[in-house]
C-alpha positions as CSV (number, residue, x, y, z in Angstrom):
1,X,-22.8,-11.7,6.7
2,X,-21.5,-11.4,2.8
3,X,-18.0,-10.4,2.8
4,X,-18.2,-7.0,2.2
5,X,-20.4,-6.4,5.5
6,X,-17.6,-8.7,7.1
7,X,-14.7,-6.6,6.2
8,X,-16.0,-3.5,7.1
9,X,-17.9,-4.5,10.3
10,X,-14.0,-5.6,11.4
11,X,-12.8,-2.4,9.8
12,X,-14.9,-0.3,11.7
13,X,-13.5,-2.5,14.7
14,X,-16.7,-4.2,15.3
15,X,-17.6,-8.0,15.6
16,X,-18.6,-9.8,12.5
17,X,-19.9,-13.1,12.2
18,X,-16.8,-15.6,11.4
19,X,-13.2,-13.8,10.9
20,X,-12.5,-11.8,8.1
21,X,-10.0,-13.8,5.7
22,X,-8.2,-12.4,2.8
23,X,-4.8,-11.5,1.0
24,X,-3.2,-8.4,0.2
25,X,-2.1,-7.7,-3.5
26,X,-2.4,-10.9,-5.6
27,X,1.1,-11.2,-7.4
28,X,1.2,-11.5,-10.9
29,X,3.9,-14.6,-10.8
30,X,1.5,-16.5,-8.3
31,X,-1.6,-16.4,-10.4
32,X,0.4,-17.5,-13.8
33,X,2.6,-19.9,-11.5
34,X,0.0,-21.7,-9.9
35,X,-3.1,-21.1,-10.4
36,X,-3.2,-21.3,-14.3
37,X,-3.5,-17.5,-14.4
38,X,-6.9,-16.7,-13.3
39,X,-8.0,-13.5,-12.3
40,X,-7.8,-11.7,-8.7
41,X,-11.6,-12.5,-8.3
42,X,-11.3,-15.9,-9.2
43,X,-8.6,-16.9,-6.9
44,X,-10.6,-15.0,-4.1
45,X,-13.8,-17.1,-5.2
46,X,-12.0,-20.8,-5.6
47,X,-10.2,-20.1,-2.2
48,X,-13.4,-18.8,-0.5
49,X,-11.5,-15.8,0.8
50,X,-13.4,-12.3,1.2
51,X,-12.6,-10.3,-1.8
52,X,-10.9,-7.2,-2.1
53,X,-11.1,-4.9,-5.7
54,X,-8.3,-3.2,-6.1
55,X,-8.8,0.0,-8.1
56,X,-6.4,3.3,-8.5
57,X,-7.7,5.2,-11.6
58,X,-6.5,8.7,-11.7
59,X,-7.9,12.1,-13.9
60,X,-5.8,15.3,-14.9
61,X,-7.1,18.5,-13.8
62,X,-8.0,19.9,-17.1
63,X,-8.1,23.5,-16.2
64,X,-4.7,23.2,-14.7
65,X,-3.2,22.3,-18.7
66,X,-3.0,18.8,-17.3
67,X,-3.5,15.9,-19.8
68,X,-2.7,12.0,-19.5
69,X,0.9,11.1,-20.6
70,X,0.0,10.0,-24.2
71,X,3.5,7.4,-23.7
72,X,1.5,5.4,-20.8
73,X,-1.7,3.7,-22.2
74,X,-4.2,2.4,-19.9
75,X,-3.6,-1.3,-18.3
76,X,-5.3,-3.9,-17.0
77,X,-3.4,-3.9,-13.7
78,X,-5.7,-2.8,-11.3
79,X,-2.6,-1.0,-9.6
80,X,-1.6,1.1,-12.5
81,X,-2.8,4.5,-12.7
82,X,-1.7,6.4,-15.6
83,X,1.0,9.3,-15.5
84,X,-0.4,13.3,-15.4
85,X,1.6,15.0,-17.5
86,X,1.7,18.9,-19.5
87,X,3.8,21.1,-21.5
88,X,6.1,21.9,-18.6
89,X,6.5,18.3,-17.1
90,X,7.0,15.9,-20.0
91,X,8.0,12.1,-19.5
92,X,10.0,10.1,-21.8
93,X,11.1,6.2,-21.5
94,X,14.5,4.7,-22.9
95,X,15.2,1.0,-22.6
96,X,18.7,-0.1,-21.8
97,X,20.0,-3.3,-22.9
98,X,20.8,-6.0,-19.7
99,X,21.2,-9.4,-20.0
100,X,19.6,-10.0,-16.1
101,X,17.0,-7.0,-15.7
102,X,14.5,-5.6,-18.1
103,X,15.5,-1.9,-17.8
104,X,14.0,1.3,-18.3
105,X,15.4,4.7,-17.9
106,X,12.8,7.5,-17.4
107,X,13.4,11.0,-18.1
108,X,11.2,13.8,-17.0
109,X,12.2,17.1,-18.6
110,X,10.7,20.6,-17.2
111,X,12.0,23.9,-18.5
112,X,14.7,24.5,-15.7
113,X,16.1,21.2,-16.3
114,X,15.8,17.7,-16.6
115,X,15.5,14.8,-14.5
116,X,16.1,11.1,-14.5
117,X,15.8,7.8,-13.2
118,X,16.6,4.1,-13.5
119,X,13.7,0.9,-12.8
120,X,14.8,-2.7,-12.8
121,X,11.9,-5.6,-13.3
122,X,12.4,-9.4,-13.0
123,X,9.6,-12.2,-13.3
124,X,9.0,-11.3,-9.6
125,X,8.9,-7.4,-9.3
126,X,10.5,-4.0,-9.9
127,X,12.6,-1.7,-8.0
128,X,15.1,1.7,-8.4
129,X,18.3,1.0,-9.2
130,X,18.9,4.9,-10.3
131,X,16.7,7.7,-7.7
132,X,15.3,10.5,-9.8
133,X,16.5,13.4,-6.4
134,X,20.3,13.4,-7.4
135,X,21.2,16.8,-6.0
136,X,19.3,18.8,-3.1
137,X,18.3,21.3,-5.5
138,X,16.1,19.1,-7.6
139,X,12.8,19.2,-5.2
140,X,12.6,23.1,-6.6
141,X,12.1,21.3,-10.0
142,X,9.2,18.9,-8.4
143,X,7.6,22.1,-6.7
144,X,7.5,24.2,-9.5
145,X,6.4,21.6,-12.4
146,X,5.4,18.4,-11.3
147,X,1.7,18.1,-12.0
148,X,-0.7,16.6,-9.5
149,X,-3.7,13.5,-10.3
150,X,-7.2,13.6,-9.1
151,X,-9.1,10.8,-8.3
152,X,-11.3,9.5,-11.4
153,X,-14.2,8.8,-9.0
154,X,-16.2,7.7,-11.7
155,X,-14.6,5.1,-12.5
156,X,-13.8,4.0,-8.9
157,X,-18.1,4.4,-8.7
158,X,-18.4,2.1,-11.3
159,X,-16.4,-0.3,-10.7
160,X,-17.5,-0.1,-7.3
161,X,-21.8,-0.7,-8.4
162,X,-20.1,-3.7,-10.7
163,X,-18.5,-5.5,-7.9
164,X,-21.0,-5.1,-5.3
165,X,-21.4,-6.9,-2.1
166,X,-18.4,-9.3,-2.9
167,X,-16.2,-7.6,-1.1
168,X,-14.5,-4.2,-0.3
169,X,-13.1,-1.8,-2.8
170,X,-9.7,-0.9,-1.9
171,X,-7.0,1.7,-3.4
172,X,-3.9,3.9,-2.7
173,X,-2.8,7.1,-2.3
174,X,-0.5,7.8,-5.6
175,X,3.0,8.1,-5.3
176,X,5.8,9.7,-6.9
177,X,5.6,9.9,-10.8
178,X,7.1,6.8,-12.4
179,X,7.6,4.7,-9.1
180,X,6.9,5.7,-5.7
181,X,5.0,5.2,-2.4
182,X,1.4,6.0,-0.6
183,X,2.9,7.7,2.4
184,X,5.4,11.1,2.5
185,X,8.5,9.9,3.9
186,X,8.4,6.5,1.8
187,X,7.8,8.5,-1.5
188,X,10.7,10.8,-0.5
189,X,12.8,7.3,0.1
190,X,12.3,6.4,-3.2
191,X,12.6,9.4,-5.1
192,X,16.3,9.9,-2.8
193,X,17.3,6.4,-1.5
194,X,16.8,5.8,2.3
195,X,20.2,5.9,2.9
196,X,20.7,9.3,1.9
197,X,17.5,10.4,3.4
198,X,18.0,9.0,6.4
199,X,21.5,10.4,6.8
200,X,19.9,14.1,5.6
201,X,17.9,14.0,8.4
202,X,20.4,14.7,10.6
203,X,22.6,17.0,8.0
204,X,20.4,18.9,6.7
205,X,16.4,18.2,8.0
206,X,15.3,21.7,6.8
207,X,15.3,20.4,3.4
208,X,14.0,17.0,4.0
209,X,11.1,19.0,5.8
210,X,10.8,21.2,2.3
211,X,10.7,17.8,0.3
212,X,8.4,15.9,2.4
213,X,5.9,19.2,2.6
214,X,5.8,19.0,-1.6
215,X,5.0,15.7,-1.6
216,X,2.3,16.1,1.3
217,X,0.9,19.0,-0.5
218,X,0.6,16.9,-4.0
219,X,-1.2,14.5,-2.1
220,X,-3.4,16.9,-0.6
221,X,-4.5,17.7,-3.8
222,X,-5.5,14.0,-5.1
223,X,-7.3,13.1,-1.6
224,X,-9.8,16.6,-2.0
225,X,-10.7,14.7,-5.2
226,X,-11.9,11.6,-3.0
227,X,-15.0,13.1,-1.6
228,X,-18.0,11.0,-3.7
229,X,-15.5,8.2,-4.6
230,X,-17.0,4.6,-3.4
231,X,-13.7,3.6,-2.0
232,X,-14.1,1.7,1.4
233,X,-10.0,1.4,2.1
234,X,-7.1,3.6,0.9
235,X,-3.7,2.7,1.7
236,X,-1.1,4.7,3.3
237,X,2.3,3.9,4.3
238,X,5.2,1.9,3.0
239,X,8.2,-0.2,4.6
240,X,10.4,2.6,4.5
241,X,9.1,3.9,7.7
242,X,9.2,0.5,9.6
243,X,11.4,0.7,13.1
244,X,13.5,-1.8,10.7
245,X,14.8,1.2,8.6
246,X,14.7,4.3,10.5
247,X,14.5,5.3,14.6
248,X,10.8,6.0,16.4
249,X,12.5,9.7,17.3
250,X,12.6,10.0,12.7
251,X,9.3,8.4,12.8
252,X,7.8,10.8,15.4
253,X,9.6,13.9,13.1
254,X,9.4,13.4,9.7
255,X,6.6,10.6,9.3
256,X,3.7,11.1,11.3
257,X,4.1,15.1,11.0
258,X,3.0,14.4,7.2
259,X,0.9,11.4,6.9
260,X,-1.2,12.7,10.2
261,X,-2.5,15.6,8.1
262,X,-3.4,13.4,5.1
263,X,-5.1,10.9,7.3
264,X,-7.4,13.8,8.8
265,X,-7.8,15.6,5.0
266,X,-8.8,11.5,4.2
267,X,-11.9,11.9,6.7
268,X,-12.8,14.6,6.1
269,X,-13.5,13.9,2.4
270,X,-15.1,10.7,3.9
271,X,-12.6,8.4,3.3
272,X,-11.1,5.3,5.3
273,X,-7.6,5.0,5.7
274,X,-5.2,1.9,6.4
275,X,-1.6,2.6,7.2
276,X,0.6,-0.3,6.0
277,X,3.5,-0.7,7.8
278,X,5.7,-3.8,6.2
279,X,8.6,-4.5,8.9
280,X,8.7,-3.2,12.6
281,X,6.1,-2.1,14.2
282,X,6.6,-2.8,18.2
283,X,8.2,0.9,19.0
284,X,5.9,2.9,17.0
285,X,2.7,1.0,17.3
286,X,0.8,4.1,19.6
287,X,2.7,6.8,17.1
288,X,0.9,4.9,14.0
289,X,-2.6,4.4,16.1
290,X,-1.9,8.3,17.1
291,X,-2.3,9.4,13.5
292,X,-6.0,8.1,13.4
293,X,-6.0,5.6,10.7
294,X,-8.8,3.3,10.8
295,X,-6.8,0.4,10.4
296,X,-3.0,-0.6,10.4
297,X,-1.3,-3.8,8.8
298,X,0.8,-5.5,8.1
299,X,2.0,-6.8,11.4
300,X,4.6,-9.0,10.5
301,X,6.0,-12.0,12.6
302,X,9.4,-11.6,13.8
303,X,10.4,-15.3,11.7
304,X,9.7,-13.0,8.9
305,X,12.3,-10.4,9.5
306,X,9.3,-8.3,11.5
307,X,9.0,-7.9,15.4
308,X,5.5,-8.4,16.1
309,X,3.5,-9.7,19.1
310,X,0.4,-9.9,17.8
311,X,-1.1,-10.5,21.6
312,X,0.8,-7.5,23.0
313,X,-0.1,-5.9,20.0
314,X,-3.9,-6.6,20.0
315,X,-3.9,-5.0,23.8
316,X,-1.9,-2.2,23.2
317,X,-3.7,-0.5,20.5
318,X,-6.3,-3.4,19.0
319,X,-9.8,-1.0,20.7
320,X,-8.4,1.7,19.0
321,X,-7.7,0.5,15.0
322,X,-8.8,-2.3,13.0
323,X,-5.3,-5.1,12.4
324,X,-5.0,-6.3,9.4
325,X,-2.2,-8.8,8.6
326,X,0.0,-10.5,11.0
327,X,-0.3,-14.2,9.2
328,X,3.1,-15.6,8.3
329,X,3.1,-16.8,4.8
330,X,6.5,-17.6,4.5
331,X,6.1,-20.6,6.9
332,X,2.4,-21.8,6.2
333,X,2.2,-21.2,2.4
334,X,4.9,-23.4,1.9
335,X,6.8,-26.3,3.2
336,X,4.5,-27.3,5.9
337,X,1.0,-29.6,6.7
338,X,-2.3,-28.5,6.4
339,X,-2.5,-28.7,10.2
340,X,0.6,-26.5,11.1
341,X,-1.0,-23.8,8.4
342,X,-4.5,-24.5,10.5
343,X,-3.5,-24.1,13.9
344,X,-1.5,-21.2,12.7
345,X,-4.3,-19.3,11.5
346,X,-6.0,-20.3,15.0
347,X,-3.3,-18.9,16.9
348,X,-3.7,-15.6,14.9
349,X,-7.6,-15.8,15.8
350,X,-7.3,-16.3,19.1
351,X,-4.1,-13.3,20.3
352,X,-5.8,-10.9,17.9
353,X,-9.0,-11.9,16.7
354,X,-11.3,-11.8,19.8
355,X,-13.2,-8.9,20.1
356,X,-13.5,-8.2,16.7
357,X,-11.7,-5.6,14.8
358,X,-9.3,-8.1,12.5
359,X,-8.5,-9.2,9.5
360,X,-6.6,-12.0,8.7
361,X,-4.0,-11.8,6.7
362,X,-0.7,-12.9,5.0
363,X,1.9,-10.1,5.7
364,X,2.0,-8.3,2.7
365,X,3.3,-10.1,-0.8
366,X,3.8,-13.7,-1.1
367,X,5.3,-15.2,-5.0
368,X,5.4,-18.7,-4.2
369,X,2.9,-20.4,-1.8
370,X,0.9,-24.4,-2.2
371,X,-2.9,-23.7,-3.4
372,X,-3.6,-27.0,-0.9
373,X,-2.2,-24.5,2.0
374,X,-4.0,-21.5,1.2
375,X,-7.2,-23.7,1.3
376,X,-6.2,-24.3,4.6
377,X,-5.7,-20.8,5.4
378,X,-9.4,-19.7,4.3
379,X,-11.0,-23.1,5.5
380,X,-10.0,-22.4,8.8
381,X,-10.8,-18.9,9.1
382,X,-14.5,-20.2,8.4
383,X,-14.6,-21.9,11.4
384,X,-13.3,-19.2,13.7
385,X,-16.4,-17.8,14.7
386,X,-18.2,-15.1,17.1
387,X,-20.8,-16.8,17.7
C-alpha cells in the first residue's frame, strides 16, 4: 500500500498492510529548530512517515455582500484561512507594545456596536489573553452580523490532484473569527473563557444553548459548502471539551447536542470527520463514538496529563471508530534511547493496533523532540505488520 491507501484503509477501520505512522500538525519552532526549516512534506518524506496535507482555504459568499478582509493577506500556513468580512462586520488590528508577548488587539465593529479582543504569540504559539464575549448580550451582535465562510473547494481540489497518492488531505472546520476552535462548545470557550462558560452553564444555560446554536448554525453553513471538496479528514473538537475541563453530564448537554448535528450534516455532504479530543477521554469515550465520527484522537497517556488506556480503550469503542493518537511524545521524543521510543511504539501497536483501525500518533503538538527519536518512531512502525 502507498500511504494514502494506508491511512484511509485504517480510517475506514479496516486492516492495512503495516501500521499507519504519522504526526499531527508540524509546529513551526520544530521544523526551524531542528530540522533546518524544511517543509511539512519534507520532514514527512526524510522521517518516512505517511503524509498528511493540511489545507483550510476558505471563500466569501458573494451574493451574501461577503468579501475577503482586505487587512488579512493570504499565507503560506497551510492552517490559515483568511477572514470573511462586509460592510456590517468590519475587522481592524492594533498592536500593543509588550516587552514578553507580541500582542495584537482585534476589533470587530458592526453597526450596534463594537467588539474586541486581545491574542498573545511567543516563538512557540498564540493564545487569548482578552475573550471577544464580554457581556451576555454580545452573541446578538455575532447573530445578527457575523458573516459566515464557505469552503474554497477548488482550491482544496487542487491541491488535492497536486499531492496525490502521498498521503491524505486533511482540514478543519473554521472557528470563531480571529481565533477559535473546530467544535461548538470549544469555539464558545474561546470566544467567553471556559471558566465563565462553564460556570454559565449552570447560571444561566438558556443562553449558552443560544450561543452555541449561532455558532452551530455558522458552521452549518461552511460544511454545505463541502460537498465536491477532495478532503479525506476534517477535524472537529478541541481540548475544551476533554473530561479534564468540564463533567461527562456538560459533555452529554452542551457538546455532543451541537457537534452530533455537524458530524451527520459532514456525511451527508460526503465528508469524513475526526473528533479531536486533547485531554480526558475515559468517561466520554461511548458519548464521542455516539456522535458518529469516523475517527477520534488524540488519546493521550495519562504521564501526559491525559487518562487513557489505550487497551481498554481499543475494546470499548476501537470496532466502532478509527484511533488516531495515543503515542507519548513527551517521553520518547526526548530524553530517552532509541529502544525505549521502539518498544514504545510497539506497545501502542499491539493494545491498539491489532485489528486494524489505527493510526499512530504523537498526541497532538510536540515543539521540542530528537530527529534520531522520531526515526525511531517511523522505523518501528514499519515493522509492525498485518501480515
Amino acid at each position: 500500500m502507498n500511504s494514502r491507501q494506508r491511512l484511509l484503509t485504517a480510517i475506514n477501520r479496516g486492516i492495512p498492510d503495516q501500521l499507519p505512522v504519522t504526526n499531527h500538525h508540524l509546529m513551526d519552532y520544530f521544523r526551524i529548530t531542528y530540522m533546518d526549516g524544511i517543509s511539512n512534506n519534507e520532514i514527512f518524506d526524510h522521517f518516512g512517515l505517511d503524509a498528511i496535507h493540511w489545507t483550510a482555504p476558505v471563500r466569501p459568499d458573494f451574493s451574501a455582500g461577503d468579501y475577503y478582509d482586505p487587512t488579512d493577506p493570504p499565507s503560506s500556513n497551510p492552517l490559515h484561512s483568511r477572514r470573511i468580512v462586509n460592510d456590517n462586520w468590519q475587522i481592524t488590528t492594533e498592536e500593543i507594545p509588550n516587552k514578553e508577548y507580541a500582542t495584537t488587539r482585534y476589533t470587530i465593529t458592526t453597526p450596534k456596536g463594537k467588539l474586541t479582543a486581545v491574542l498573545q504569540s511567543n516563538q512557540y504559539t498564540t493564545w487569548v489573553s482578552e475573550h471577544l464575549l464580554k457581556e451576555k448580550m454580545d452573541i446578538d451582535l455575532i447573530s445578527e452580523y457575523a458573516t459566515a465562510p464557505l469552503c474554497d473547494f477548488e482550491q482544496v481540489n487542487n491541491e488535492a490532484m497536486k499531492f496525490g497518492e502521498r498521503g491524505i488531505v486533511r482540514g478543519h472546520i473554521p472557528g470563531f473569527d480571529i481565533y477559535g476552535q473546530p467544535g461548538c462548545w470549544q469555539d464558545a470557550a474561546v470566544l467567553v473563557g471556559i471558566e465563565k462558560l462553564i460556570m454559565a452553564t449552570f447560571d444561566d444555560p438558556i443562553w449558552v444553548h443560544e450561543l452555541l446554536e449561532i455558532l452551530c448554525k455558522r458552521k452549518e453553513i461552511f460544511i454545505r459548502s463541502l460537498k465536491g471538496a477532495r478532503y479525506d479528514l476534517l477535524e472537529l473538537g478541541g481540548g475544551d471539551a476533554s473530561s479534564s475541563v468540564i463533567s461527562p453530564k456538560i459533555f452529554r448537554t452542551f457538546v455532543a447536542p451541537y457537534d452530533a448535528r455537524l458530524i451527520n450534516l459532514a456525511h451527508e455532504n460526503g465528508q469524513r470527520i475526526v473528533y479531536h479530543t486533547c485531554g480526558g477521554m475515559m468517561p466520554i469515550l461511548e458519548d464521542i463514538a455516539n456522535m458518529h465520527p469516523d475517527a477520534m484522537e488524540t488519546f493521550t497517556p495519562r504521564e501526559m496529563g491525559g487518562d487513557i488506556n489505550l487497551a481498554e480503550a481499543k475494546k470499548r469503542i476501537g470496532e466502532r471508530v478509527c484511533m488516531i493518537g495515543g503515542f507519548d511524545q513527551s517521553h520518547y521524543f526526548w530524553g530517552c534511547s532509541e529502544a525505549e521510543t521502539r518498544l514504545a511504539v510497539r506497545a501502542c501497536f499491539e493494545t491498539a493496533g491489532i485489528g486494524g483501525g489505527f493510526i499512530l500518533c504523537p498526541s497532538d503538538h510536540f515543539f521540542d523532540a530528537d530527529p534520531k527519536l522520531l526515526a525511531a518512531f517511523a522505523s518501528e512502525a514499519h515493522l509492525c505488520t498485518y501480515q
